[in-house]
C-alpha positions as CSV (number, residue, x, y, z in Angstrom):
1,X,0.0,0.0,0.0
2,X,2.9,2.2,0.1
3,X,4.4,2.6,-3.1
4,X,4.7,4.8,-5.7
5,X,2.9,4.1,-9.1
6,X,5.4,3.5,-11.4
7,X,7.0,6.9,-12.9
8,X,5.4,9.3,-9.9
9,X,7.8,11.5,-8.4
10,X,9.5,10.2,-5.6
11,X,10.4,11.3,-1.9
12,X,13.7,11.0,-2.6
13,X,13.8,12.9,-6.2
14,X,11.7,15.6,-4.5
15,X,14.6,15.7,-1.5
16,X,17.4,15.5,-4.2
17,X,16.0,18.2,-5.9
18,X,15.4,20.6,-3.2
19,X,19.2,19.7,-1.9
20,X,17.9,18.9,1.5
21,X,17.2,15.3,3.2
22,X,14.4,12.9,2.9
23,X,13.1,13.5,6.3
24,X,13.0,17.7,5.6
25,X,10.9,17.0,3.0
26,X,8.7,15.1,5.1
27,X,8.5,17.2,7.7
28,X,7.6,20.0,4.8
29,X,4.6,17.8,3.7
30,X,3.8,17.4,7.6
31,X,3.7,21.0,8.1
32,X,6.1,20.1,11.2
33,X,7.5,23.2,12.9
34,X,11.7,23.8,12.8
35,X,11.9,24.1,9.0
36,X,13.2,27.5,7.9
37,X,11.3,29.2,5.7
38,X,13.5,29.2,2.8
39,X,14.1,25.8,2.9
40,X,10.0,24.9,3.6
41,X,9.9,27.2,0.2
42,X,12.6,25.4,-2.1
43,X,10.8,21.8,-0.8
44,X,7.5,23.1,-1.9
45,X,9.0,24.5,-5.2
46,X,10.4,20.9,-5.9
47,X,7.0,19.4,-5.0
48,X,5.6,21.7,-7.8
49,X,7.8,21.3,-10.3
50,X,7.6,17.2,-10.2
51,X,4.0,17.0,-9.2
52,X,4.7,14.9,-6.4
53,X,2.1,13.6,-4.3
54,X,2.2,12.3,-1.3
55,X,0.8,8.9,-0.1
56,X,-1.9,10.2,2.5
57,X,-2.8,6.6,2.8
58,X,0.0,5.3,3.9
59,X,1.4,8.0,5.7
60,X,-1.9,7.8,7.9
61,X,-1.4,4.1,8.7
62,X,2.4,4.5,9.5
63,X,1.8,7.9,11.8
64,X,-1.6,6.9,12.7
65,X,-3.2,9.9,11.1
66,X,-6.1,11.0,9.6
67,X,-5.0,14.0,7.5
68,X,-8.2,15.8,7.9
69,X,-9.6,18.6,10.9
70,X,-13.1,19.7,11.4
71,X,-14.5,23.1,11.7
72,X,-17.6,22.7,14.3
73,X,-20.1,25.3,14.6
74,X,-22.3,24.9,17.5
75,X,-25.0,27.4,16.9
76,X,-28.6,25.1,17.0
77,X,-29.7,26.9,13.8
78,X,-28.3,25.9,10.2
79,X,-29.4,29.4,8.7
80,X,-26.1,31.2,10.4
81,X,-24.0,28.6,8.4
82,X,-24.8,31.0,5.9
83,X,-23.8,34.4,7.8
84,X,-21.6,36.5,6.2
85,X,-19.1,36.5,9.7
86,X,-19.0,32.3,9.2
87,X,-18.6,32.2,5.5
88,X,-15.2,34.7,5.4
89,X,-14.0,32.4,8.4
90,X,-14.4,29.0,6.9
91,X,-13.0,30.7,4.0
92,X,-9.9,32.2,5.4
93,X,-9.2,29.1,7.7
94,X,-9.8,27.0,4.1
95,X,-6.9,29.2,2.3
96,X,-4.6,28.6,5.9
97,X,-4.6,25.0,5.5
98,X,-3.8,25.3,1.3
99,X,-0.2,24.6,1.9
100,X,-1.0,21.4,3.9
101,X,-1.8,17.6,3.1
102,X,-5.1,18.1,5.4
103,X,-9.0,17.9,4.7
104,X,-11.1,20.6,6.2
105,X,-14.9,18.6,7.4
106,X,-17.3,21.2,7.9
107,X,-19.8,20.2,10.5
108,X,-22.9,21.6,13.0
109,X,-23.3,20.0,16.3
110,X,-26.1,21.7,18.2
111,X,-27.9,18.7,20.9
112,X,-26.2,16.6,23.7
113,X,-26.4,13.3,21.5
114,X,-24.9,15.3,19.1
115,X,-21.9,15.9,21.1
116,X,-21.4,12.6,22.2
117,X,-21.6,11.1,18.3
118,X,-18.9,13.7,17.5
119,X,-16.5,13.3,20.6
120,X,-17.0,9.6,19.6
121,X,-16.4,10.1,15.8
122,X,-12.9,12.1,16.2
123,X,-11.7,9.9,18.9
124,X,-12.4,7.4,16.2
125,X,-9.6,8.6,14.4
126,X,-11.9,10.3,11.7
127,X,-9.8,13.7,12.2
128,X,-6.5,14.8,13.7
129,X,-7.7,18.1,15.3
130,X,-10.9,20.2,15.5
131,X,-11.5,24.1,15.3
132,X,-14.6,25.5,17.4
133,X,-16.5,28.6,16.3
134,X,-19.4,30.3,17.7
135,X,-19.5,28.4,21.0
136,X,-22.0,29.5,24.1
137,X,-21.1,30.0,27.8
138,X,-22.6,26.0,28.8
139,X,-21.3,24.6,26.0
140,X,-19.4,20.9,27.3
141,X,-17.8,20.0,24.0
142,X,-14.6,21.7,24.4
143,X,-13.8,20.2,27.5
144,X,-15.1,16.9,26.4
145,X,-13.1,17.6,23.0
146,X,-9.9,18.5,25.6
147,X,-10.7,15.4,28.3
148,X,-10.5,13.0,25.0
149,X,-7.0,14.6,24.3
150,X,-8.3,15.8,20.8
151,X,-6.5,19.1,19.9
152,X,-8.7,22.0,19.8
153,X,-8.8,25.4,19.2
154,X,-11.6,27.4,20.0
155,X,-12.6,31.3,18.1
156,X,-13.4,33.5,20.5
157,X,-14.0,32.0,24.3
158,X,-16.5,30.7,26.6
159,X,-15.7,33.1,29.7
160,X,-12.7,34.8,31.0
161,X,-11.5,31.8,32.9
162,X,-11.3,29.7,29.3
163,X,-9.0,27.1,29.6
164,X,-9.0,25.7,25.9
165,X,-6.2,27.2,23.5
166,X,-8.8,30.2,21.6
167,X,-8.0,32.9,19.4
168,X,-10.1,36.1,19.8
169,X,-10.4,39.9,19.0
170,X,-10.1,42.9,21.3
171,X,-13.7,42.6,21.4
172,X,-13.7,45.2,24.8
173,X,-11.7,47.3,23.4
174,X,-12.9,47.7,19.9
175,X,-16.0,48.5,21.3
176,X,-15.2,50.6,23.7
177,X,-13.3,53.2,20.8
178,X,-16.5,52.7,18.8
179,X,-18.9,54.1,21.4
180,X,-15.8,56.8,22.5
181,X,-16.1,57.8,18.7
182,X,-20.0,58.6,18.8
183,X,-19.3,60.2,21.9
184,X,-16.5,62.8,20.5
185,X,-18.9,63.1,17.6
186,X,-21.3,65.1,20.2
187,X,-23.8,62.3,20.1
188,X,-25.5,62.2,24.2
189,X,-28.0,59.1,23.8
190,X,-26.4,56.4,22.6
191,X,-28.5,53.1,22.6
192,X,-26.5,49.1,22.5
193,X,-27.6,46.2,20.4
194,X,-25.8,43.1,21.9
195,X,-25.6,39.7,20.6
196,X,-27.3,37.0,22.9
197,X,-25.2,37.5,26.3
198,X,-24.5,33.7,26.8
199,X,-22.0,34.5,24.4
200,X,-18.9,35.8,26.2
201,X,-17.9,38.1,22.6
202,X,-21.8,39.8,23.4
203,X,-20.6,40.3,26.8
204,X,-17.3,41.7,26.0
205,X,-18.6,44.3,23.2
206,X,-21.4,45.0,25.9
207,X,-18.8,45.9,28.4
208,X,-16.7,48.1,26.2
209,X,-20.2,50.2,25.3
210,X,-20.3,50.7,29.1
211,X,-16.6,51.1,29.7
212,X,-17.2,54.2,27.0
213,X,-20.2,55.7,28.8
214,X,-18.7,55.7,32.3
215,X,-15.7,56.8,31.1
216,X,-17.3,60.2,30.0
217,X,-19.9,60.3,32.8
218,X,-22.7,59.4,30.4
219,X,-25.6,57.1,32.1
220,X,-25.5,53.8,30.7
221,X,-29.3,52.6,32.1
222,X,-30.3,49.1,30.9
223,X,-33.4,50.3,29.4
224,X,-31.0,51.6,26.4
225,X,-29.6,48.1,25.6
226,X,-31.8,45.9,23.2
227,X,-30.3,42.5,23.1
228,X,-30.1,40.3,20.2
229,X,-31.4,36.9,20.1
230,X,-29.0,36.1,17.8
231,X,-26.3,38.1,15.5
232,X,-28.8,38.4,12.7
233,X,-30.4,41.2,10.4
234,X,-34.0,39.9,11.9
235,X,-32.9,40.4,15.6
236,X,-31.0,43.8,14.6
237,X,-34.6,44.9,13.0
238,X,-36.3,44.0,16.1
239,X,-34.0,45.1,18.7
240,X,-33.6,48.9,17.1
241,X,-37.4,49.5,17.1
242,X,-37.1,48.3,20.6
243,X,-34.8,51.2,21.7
244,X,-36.5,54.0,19.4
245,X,-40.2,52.7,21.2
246,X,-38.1,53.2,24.7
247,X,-35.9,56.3,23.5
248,X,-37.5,57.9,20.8
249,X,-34.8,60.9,21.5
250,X,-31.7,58.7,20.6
251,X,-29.1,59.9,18.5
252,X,-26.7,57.0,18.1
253,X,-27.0,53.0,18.6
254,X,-23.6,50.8,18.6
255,X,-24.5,47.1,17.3
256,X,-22.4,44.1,18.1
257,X,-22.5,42.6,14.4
258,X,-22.7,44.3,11.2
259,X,-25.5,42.2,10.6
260,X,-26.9,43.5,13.6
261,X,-26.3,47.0,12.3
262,X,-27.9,46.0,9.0
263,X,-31.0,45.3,10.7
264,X,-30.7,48.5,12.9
265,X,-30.5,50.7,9.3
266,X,-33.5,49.1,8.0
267,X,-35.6,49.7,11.3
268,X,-34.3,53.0,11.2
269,X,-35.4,53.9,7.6
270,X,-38.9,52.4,8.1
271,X,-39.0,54.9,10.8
272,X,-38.6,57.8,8.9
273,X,-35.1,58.8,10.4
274,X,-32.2,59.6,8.3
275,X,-28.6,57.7,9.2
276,X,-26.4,59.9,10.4
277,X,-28.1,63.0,10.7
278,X,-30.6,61.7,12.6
279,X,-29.0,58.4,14.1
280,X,-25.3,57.6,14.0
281,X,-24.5,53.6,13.5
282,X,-21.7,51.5,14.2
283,X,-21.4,48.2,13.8
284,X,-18.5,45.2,14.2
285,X,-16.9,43.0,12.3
286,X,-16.2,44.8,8.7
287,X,-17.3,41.5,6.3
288,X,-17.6,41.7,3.3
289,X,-21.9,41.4,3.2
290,X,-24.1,40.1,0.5
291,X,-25.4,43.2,-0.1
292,X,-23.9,46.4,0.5
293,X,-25.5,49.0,3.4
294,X,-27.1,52.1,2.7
295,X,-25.7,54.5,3.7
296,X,-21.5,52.7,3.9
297,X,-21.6,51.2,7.7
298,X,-19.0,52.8,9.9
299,X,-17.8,49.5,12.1
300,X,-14.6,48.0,14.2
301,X,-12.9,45.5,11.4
302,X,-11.7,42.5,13.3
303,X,-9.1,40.7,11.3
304,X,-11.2,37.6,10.6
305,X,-8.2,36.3,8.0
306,X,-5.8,37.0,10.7
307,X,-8.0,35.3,12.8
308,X,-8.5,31.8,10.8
309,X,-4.7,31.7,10.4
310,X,-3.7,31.9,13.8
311,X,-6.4,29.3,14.5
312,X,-5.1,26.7,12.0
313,X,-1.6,28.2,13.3
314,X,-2.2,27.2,17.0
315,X,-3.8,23.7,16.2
316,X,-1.2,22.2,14.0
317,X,1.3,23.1,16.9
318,X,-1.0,21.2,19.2
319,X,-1.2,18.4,16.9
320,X,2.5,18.4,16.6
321,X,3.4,18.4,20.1
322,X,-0.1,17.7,22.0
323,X,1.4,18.1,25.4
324,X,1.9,22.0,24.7
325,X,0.1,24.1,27.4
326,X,-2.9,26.0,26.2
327,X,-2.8,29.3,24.9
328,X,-4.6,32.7,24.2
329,X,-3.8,35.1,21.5
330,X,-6.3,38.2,21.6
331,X,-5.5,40.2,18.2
332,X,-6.1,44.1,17.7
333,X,-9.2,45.7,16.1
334,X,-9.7,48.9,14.1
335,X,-12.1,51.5,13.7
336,X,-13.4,51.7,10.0
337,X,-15.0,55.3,9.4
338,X,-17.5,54.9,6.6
339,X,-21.3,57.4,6.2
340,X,-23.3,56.2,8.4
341,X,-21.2,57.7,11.9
């Protein structure tokens, strides 16, 4: 089961032609850390040019490997597979794993049987590490992903006591200069739309809108937050017409999606009020949507293809070496002036 059809490049042709050793190149094709870069680039240009490929079938017997990872989502509705947010990260952690031998499986998991058959199917062998997006403050799976010894990586966190490696954004912070922004822009009632706060990232943009307020003595009652059932156009929609019922003075609203803000826009405009003369928006994320808001949405970008790199980054360490501690990397945002603030 191991050989080479007859005439197929071999390991060793690829080595000789790259001028290093057998085992660099496999370590190349293994995306194992402690190659340099120029000699990972010369391997990968002698790959190319003799259109080697390798023997994923018996490489996976021999290292006992399934040269595949799965992307879970764990939100209980299949709709958001097709958000904007989720779409540019499968896509970005797609184009990280290019350069390696490995399979992405795409796959929702939303019920506790659910769980189990997955926990079950990767312990199985089926995949060699799995990547966790859009999970809620209860959620068991990454600890039952982490007591199985799978490697995992989350995006984003479930708390501020997380103890699963997770890459995130300055989700605090990013919010916090959004809200400072309105406020240097003379706007004085400024309204929140958070996401569903059993999601630590809703509670972190949350706390940043606050953080703002206080810091400029500007009450922050709870009867100008709307939350968000979910991070869609349909809960942005509801929640604005929420706060302009309760606040019919406001001048400015700070939504924790973009697809929350697209929502807020819409509510806005059925209402007769002009965006930004009347109401300022902000939103976060900076996607690139399906269709484009009118007017240009002023948000906080999030580096969402930083993001998906850093997550396939972190989890092929952890597969390499899967004693390695866990770890946090919390990447900057950045304000993204546009019309409609």
């Amino acid at each position: 089961m191991g050989r080479q059809r007859p005439g197929t490049p071999t390991l060793e042709e690829v080595a000789a032609l790259a001028g290093v050793g057998r085992g660099t190149v496999s370590r190349v094709i293994n995306n194992a850390t402690g190659v340099r870069d120029s000699t990972r680039r010369a391997v990968q240009r002698a790959i190319a040019e003799l259109g080697y490929v390798p023997n994923l079938a018996a490489r996976s017997l021999a290292g006992h490997r399934a040269d595949a990872v799965a992307l879970v989502m764990t939100e209980p509705d299949w709709r958001l597979f097709g958000e904007p947010f989720f779409s540019e990260i499968v896509h970005a952690v797609g184009d990280a794993l290019t350069a390696t031998p490995l399979q992405l499986l795409l796959t929702l998991v939303r019920t506790d049987t659910e769980r189990r058959r997955f926990v079950e199917f990767a312990r199985g062998g089926r995949v060699d590490g799995v990547l966790l997006m859009s999970v809620h403050a209860e959620d068991p799976l990454p600890d039952m992903l982490a007591k199985a010894g799978l490697p995992t990586v989350m995006l984003g966190r479930r708390s501020g006591e997380e103890s699963v490696t997770y890459v995130d954004a300055d989700n605090t912070g990013g919010a916090r200069g959004a809200v400072t922004h309105l406020l240097d822009a003379g706007r004085g009632t400024i309204g929140a739309i958070s996401g569903p706060l059993d999601m630590y990232v809703a509670q972190c943009r949350l706390r940043g809108y606050r953080e703002a307020l206080e810091s400029a003595g500007v009450p922050a009652g709870p009867s100008l937050v709307a939350e968000g059932v979910d991070f869609t156009e349909e809960s942005g929609h509801r929640a604005m017409t929420e706060l302009l019922a309760r606040h019919p003075d406001l001048d400015a609203v700070f939504a924790a999606s973009d697809t929350l803000a697209a929502g807020a826009l819409n509510a806005l405009r059925a209402a007769g009020l002009r965006v930004p003369q009347d109401v300022a928006v902000i939103g976060f994320d900076d996607f690139h949507p399906a269709r484009p808001t009118d007017p240009p949405l002023t948000t906080v970008r999030q580096p969402l293809e930083e993001i998906g790199r850093t997550m396939v980054r972190l989890l092929l360490e952890e597969m390499e070496d899967p004693a390695a501690a866990w770890r946090h990397v919390i990447l900057r945002t950045e304000l993204v002036l546009r019309d409609s603030a």
